[in-house]
N, CA, C and O atoms as a GROMACS GRO file, in nm:
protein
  312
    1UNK      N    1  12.208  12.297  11.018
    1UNK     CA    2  12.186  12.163  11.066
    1UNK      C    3  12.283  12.138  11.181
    1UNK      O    4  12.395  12.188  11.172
    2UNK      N    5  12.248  12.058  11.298
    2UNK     CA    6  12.312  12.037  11.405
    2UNK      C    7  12.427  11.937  11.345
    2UNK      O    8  12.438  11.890  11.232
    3UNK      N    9  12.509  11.920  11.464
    3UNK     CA   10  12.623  11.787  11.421
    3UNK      C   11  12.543  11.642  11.461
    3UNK      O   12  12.488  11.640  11.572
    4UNK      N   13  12.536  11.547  11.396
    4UNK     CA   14  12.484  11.437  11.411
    4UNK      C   15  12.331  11.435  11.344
    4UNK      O   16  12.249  11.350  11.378
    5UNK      N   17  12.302  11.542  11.243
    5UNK     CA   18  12.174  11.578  11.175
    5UNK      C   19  12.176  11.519  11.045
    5UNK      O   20  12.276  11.534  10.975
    6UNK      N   21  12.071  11.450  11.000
    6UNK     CA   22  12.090  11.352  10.904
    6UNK      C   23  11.943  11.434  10.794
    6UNK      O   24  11.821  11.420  10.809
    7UNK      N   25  12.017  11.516  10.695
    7UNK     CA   26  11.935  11.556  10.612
    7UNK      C   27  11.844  11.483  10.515
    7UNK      O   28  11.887  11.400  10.435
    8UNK      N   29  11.692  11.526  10.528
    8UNK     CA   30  11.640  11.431  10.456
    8UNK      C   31  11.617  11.474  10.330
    8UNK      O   32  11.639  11.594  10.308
    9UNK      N   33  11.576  11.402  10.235
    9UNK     CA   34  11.507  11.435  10.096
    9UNK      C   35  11.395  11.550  10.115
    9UNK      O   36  11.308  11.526  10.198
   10UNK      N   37  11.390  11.684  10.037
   10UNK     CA   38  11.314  11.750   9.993
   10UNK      C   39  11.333  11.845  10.139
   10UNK      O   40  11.242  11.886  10.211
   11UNK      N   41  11.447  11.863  10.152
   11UNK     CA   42  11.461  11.965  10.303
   11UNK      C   43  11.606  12.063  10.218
   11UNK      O   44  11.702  12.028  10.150
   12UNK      N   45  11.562  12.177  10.262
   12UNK     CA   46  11.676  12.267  10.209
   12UNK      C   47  11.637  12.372  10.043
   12UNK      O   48  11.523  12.330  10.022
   13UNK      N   49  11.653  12.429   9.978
   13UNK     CA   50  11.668  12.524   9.884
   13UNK      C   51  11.648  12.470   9.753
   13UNK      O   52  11.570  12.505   9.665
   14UNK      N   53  11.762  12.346   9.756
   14UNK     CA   54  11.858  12.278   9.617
   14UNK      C   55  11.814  12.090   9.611
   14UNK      O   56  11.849  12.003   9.532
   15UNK      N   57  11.718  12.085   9.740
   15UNK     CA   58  11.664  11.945   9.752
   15UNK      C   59  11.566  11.858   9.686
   15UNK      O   60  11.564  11.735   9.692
   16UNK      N   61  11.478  11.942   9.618
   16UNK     CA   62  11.329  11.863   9.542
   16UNK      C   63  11.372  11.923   9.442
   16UNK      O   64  11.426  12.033   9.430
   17UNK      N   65  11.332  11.807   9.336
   17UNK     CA   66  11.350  11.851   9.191
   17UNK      C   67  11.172  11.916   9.149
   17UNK      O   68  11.147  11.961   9.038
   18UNK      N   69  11.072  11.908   9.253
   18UNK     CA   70  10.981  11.978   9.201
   18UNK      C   71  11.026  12.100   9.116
   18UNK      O   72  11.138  12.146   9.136
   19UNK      N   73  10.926  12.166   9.002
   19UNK     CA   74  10.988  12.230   8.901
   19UNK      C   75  11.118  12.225   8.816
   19UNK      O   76  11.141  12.319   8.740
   20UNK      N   77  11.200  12.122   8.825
   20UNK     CA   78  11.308  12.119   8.764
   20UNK      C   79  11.293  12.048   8.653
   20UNK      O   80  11.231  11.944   8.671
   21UNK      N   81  11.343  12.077   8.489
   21UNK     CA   82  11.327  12.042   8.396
   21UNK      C   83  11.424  11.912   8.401
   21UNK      O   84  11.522  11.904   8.474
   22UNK      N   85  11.372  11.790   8.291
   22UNK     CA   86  11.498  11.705   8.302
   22UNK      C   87  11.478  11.608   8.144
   22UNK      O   88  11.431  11.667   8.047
   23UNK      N   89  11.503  11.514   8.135
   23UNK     CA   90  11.550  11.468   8.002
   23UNK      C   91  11.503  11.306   8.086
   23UNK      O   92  11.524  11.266   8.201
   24UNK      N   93  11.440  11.251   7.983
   24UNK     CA   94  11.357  11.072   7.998
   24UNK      C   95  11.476  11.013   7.967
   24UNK      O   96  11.549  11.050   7.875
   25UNK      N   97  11.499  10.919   8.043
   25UNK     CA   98  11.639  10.847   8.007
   25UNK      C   99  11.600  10.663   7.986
   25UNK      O  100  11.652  10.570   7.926
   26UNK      N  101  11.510  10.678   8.051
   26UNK     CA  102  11.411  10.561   8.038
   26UNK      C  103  11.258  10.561   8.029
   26UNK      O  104  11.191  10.580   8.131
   27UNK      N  105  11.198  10.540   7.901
   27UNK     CA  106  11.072  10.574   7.870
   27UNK      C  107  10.948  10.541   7.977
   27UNK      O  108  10.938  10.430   8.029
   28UNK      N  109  10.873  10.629   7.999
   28UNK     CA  110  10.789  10.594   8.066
   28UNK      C  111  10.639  10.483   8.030
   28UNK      O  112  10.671  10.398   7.948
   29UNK      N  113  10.534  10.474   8.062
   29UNK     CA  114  10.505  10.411   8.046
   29UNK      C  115  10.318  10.472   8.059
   29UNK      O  116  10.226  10.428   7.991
   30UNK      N  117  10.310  10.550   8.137
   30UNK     CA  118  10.179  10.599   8.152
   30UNK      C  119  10.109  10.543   8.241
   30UNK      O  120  10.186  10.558   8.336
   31UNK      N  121  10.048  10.506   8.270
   31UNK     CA  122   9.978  10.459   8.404
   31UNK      C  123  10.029  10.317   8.417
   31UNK      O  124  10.039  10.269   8.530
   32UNK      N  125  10.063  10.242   8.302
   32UNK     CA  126  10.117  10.075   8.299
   32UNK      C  127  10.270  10.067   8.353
   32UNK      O  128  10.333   9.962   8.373
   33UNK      N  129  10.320  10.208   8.374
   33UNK     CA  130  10.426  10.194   8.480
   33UNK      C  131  10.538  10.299   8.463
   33UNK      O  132  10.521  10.386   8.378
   34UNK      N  133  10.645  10.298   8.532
   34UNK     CA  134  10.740  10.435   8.545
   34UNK      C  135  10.831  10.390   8.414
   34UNK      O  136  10.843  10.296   8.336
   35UNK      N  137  10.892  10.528   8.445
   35UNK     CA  138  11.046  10.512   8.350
   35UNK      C  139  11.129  10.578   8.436
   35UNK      O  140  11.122  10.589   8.558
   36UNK      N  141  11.210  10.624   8.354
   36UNK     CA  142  11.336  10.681   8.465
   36UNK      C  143  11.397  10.839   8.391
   36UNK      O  144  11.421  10.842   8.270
   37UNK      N  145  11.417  10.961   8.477
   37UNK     CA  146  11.423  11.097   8.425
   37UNK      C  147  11.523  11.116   8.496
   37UNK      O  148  11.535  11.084   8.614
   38UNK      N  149  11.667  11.216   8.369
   38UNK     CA  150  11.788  11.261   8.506
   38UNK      C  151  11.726  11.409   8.518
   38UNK      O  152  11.633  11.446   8.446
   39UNK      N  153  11.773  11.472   8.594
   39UNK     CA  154  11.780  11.582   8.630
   39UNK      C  155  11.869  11.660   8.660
   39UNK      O  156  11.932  11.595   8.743
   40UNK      N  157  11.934  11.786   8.645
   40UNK     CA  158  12.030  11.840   8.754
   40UNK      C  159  12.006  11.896   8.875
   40UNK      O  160  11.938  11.998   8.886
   41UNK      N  161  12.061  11.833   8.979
   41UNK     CA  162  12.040  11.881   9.078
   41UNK      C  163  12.141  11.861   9.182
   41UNK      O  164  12.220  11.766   9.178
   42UNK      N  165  12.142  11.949   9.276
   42UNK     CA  166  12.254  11.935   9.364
   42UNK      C  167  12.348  11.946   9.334
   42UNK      O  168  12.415  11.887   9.419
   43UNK      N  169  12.452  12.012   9.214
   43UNK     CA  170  12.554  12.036   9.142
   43UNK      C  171  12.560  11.927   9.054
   43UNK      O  172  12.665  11.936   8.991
   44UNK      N  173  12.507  11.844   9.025
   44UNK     CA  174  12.561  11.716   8.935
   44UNK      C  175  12.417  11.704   8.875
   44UNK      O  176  12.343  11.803   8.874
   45UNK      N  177  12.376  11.586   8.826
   45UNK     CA  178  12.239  11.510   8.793
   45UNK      C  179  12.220  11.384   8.841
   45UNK      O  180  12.295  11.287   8.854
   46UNK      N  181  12.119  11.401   8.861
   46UNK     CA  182  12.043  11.248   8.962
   46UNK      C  183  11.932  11.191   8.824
   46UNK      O  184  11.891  11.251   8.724
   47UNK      N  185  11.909  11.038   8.878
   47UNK     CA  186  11.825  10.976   8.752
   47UNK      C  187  11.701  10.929   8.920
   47UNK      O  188  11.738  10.891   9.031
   48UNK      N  189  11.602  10.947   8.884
   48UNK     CA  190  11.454  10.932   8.931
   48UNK      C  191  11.332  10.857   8.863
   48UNK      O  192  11.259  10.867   8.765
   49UNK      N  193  11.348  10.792   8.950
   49UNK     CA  194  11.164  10.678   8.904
   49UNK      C  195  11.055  10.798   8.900
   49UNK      O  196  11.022  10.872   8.994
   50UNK      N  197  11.007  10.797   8.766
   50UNK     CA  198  10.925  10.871   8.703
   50UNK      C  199  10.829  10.774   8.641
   50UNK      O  200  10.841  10.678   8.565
   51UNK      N  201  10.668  10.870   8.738
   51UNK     CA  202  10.534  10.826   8.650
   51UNK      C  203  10.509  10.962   8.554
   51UNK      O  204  10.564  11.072   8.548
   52UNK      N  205  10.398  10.897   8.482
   52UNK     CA  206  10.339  11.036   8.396
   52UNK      C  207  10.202  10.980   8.379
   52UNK      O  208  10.159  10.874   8.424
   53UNK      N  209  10.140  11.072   8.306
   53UNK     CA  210   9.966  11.026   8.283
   53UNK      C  211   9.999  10.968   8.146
   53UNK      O  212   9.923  10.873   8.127
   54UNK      N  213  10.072  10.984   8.057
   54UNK     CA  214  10.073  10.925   7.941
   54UNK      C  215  10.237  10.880   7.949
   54UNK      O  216  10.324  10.893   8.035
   55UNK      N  217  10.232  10.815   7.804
   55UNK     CA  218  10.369  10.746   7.802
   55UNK      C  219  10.426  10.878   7.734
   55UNK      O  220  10.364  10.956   7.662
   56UNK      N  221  10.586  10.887   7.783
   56UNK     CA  222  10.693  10.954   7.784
   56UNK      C  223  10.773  10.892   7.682
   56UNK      O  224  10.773  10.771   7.706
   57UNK      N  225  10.840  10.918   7.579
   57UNK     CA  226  10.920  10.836   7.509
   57UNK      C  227  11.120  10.898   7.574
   57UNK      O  228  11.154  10.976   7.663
   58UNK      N  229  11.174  10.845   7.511
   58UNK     CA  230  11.313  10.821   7.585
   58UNK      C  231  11.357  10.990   7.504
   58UNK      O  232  11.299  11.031   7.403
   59UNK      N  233  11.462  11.060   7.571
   59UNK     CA  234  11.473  11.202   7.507
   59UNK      C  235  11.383  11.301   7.520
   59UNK      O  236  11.406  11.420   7.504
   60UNK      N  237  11.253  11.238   7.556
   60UNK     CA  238  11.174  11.386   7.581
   60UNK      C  239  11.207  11.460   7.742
   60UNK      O  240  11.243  11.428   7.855
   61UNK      N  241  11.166  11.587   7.659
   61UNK     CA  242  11.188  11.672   7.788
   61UNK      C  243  11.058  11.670   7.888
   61UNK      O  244  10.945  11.644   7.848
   62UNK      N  245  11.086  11.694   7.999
   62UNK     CA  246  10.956  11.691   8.095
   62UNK      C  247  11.013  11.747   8.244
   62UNK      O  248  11.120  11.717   8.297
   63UNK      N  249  10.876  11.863   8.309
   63UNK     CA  250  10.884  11.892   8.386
   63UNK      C  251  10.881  11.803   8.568
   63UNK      O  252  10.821  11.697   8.551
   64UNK      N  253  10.906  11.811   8.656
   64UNK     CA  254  10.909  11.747   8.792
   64UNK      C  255  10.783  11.833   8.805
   64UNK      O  256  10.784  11.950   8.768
   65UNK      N  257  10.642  11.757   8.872
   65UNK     CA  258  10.517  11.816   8.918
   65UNK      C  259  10.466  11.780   9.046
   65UNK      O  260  10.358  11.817   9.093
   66UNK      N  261  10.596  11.667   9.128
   66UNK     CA  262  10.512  11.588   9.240
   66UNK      C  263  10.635  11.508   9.302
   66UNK      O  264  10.715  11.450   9.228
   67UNK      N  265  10.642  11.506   9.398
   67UNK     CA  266  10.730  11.376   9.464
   67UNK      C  267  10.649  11.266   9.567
   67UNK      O  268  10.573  11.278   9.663
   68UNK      N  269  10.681  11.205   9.525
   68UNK     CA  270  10.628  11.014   9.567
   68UNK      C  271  10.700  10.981   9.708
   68UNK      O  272  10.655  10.970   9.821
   69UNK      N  273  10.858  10.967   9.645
   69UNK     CA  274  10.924  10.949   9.783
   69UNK      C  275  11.056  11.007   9.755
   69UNK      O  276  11.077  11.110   9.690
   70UNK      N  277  11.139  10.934   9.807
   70UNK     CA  278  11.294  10.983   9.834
   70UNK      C  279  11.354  10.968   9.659
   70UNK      O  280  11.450  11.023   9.605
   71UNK      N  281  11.271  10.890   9.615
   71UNK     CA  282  11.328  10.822   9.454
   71UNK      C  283  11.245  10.859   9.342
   71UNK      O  284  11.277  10.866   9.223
   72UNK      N  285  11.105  10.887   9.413
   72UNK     CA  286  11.017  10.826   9.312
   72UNK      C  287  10.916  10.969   9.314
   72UNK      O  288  10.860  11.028   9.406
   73UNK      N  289  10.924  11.001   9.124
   73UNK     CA  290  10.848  11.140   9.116
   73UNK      C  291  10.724  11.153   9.040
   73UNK      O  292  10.704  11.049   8.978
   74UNK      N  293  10.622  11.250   9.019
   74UNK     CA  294  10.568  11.264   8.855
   74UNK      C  295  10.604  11.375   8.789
   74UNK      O  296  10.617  11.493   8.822
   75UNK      N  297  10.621  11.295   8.660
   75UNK     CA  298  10.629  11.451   8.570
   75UNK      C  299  10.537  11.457   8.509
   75UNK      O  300  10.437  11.387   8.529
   76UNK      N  301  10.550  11.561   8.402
   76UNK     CA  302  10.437  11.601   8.277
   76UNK      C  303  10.562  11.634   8.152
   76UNK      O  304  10.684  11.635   8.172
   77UNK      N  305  10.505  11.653   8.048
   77UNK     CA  306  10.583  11.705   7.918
   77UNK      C  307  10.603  11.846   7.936
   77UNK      O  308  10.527  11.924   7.994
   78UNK      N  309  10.707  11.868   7.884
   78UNK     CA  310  10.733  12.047   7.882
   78UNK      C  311  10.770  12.066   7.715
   78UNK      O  312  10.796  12.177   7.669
   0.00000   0.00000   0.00000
């Protein structure tokens, strides 16, 4: 990256949690609306606005299948 290069979301190796397993930290909801999933990523863990096709309960595990935006993902159950 140049000097004055402002890296965006889902650029680089270690950037999209696509495929990354993570843990429901806030239940989802299924099509009636998100919840919230951490993940590890980037050396630490990040928490992400997560849809799913069905409701997610809080503790389940679930895969990253899609990114929305800079925040906002879908998963599925793993």
């Amino acid at each position: 990256m140049s000097d004055g290069a402002v890296a965006r979301f889902g650029e680089g190796p270690d950037q999209t949690p696509i495929g990354l397993v993570g843990t429901v930290v806030t239940a989802t909801r299924g099509q009636d609306g998100p919840g919230e999933v951490e993940f590890p990523i980037r050396g630490g863990t990040e928490v992400f606005i997560a849809r799913s096709e069905e409701p997610l309960a809080v503790g389940r595990t679930v895969l990253c299948v899609e990114v929305l935006g800079a925040r906002s993902i879908v998963v599925a159950p793993w």
